[in-house]
N, C-alpha and C positions, 0 to 999 in steps of 0.2 A: 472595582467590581460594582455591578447595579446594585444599588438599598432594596430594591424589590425582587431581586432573583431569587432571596430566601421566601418570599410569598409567592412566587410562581416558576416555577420550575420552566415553563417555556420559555423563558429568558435565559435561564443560565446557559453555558456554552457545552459544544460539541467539544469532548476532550479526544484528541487526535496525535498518534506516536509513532514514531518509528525507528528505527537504527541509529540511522542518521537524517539526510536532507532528502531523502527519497521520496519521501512518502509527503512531503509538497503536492506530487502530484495528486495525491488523493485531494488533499486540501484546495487544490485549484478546482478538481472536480466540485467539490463540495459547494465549494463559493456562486460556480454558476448552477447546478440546478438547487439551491437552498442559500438564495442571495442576501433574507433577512437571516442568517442562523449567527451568533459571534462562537468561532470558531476556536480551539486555545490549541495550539501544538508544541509538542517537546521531541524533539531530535537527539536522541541518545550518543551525541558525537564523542564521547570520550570514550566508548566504551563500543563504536561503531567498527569491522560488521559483527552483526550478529551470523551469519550464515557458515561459519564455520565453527560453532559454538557448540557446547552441549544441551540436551533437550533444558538438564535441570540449572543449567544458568540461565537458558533464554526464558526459563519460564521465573526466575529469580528477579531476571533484567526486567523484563513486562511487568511484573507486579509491583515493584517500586515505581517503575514510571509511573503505572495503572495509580499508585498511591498519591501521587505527584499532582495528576491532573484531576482527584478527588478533592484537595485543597483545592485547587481555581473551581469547586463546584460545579464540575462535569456531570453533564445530565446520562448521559451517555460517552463508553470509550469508541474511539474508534484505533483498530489495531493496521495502522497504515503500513504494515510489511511482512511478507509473506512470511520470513519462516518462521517469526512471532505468531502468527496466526496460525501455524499451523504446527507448533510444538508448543503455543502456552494459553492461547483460547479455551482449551477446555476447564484447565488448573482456572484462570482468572472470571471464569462464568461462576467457577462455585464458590469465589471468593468477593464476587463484589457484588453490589443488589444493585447497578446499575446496569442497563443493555451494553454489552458486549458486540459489536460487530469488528468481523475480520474480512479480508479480500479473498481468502480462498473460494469459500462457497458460492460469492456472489460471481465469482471469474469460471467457477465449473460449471454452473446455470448456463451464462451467457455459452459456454464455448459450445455445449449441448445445444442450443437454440441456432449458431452459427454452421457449424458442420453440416454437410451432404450429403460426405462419402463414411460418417461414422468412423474417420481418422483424423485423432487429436494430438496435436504435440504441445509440449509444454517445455519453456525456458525459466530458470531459476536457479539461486545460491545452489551449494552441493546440499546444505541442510535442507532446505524446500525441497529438492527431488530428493534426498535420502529417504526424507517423512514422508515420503508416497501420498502426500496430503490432495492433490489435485487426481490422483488417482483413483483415492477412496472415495471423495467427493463425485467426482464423475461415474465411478461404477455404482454408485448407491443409489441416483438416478436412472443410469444405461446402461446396465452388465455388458450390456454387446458392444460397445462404443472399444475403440481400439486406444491406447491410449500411452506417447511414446515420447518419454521426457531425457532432457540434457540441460546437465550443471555448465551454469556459463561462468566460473569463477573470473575471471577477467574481464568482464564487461562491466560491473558497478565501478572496479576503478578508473576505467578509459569515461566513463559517464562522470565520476566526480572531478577527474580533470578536465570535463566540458570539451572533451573530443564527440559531441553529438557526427560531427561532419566531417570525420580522417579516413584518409586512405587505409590507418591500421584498424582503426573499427570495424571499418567494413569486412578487411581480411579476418578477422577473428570472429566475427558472425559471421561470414562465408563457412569459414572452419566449425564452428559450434552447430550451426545448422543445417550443414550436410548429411551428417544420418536421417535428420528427421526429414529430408526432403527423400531422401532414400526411402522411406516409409509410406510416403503418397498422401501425409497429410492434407488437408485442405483447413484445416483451423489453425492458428500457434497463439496460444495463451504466454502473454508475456507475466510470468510468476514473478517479479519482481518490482515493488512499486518506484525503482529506478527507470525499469526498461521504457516506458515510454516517452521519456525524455530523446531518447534514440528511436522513438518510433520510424522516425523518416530512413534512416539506415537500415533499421528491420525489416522495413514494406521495400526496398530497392531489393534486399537480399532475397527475401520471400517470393517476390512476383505479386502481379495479380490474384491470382487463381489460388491463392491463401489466404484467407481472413484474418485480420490479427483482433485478438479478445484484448481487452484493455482493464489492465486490475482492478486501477483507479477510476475509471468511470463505471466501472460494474459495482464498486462499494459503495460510493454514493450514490448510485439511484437505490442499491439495498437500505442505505442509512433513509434516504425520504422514505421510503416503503415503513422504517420501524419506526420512525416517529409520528407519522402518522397514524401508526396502527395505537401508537401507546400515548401519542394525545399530548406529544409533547413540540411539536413543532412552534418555532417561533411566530409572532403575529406578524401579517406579511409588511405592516408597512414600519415596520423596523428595520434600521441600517444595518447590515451585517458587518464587522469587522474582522480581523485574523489576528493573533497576539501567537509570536514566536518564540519559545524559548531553547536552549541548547544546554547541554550538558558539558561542551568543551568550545570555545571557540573555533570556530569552522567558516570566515564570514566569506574567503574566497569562491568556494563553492555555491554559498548561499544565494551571495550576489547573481552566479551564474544563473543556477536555480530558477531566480526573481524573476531573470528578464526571459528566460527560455517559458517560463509559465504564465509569462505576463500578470507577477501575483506582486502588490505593494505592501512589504514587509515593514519594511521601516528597522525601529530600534529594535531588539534582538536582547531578550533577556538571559541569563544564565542561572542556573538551575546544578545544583553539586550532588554528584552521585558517589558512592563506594565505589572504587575502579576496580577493584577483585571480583 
């Protein structure tokens, strides 16, 4: 760790969590627009997914990690997975004196700012659409916005076995996202910081004439927007780095991850969690 990060907080690192390896993608977002930031992330893999969880474990899960990435002296968390963010960001806002940033809020902005026709769909774990979280968010901006979500529980695993590019991917987003084309969407917020690993499967299934909202590049431009605000952004002519750690060995996936996000991980710490 830097000798000076305890004299200046713009040094210390972005602390960044998720499930598991998913929320990489946030991290790759992060790395190109905030190139000098050292990044620190923890992938919850032993105790991955969260999305079929109860509210009061996932919010159990987050605050231990949340605690985890306060030793590497995180200046700020970042909550790289949606249904963390949207069952346990409230609980870890009044728990920690650090900024909190999650992917919901900044993906219901963007998908508001994307839309035409005032018809939104949303894809995510069944916990993320049961928490109506993309819902609430979106009607608290635009009551009128229409707004028409489906649980895609089989999609993060065809994503972890790096089927980005299978004929059964695509039959199973054909399948998941046939109601919501039934709907006349023109926006589809991908709720899960997996899905855009599969982005290229989701824009073939979707067509043109559908916008896809991107979780992970919506949370990083929100995370520059609060460090800026709060005076904590890194000096630019500082290297940024990325430091990985895991809660269970996962490094097949990981690998895949690496080269699909073009992100150089390297050595891969471990990290011991309570697995109840």
């Amino acid at each position: 760790m830097d000798s000076d990060a305890s004299q200046d907080p713009r040094l210390d690192p972005i602390g960044v969590f998720d499930s598991g390896i998913g929320g990489l993608t946030v991290a790759a977002a992060l790395k190109r627009h905030l190139p000098s930031e050292a990044i620190y992330y923890i992938g919850d893999t032993a105790r991955v997914p969260y999305g079929g969880k109860s509210r009061k474990t996932v919010e159990r899960y987050s605050i231990e990690i949340g605690g985890l990435l306060l030793a590497e002296q995180a200046k700020m968390i970042v909550v790289a997975c949606n249904t963390a963010s949207a069952l346990a960001v409230p609980r870890m806002k009044e728990l920690f004196k650090v900024p909190i940033q999650g992917v919901v809020a900044p993906g219901a902005e963007a998908a508001l700012r994307a839309t035409r026709n005032g018809r939104i769909g949303v894809i995510g774990t069944r916990a993320t659409i049961a928490s109506g979280a993309y819902e609430l968010a979106i009607h608290s901006l635009d009551p009128r916005v229409k707004v028409v979500s489906e649980a895609c529980p089989l999609l993060v695993p065809l994503i972890e076995e790096g089927l980005f590019d299978d004929a059964i991917t695509d039959q199973v987003i054909d399948r998941y996202l046939a109601p919501l084309f039934s709907e006349d969407i023109d926006t589809l917020v991908l709720g899960c910081t997996h899905y855009p690993l599969a982005q290229d499967a989701i824009a073939r299934a979707a067509g043109s004439g559908i916008t896809l909202v991107d979780s992970a590049e919506n949370c990083a431009l929100a995370v520059k927007g609060l460090l800026e605000r709060r005076l904590l952004s890194a000096p630019t002519d500082r290297p940024g780095k990325l430091d990985v750690a895991l809660t269970d060995s996962t490094e097949s996936f990981l690998r895949t991850a690496e080269r699909a996000l073009e992100l150089d991980i390297g050595a891969v710490q471990l990290r011991m969690v309570q697995a109840g």
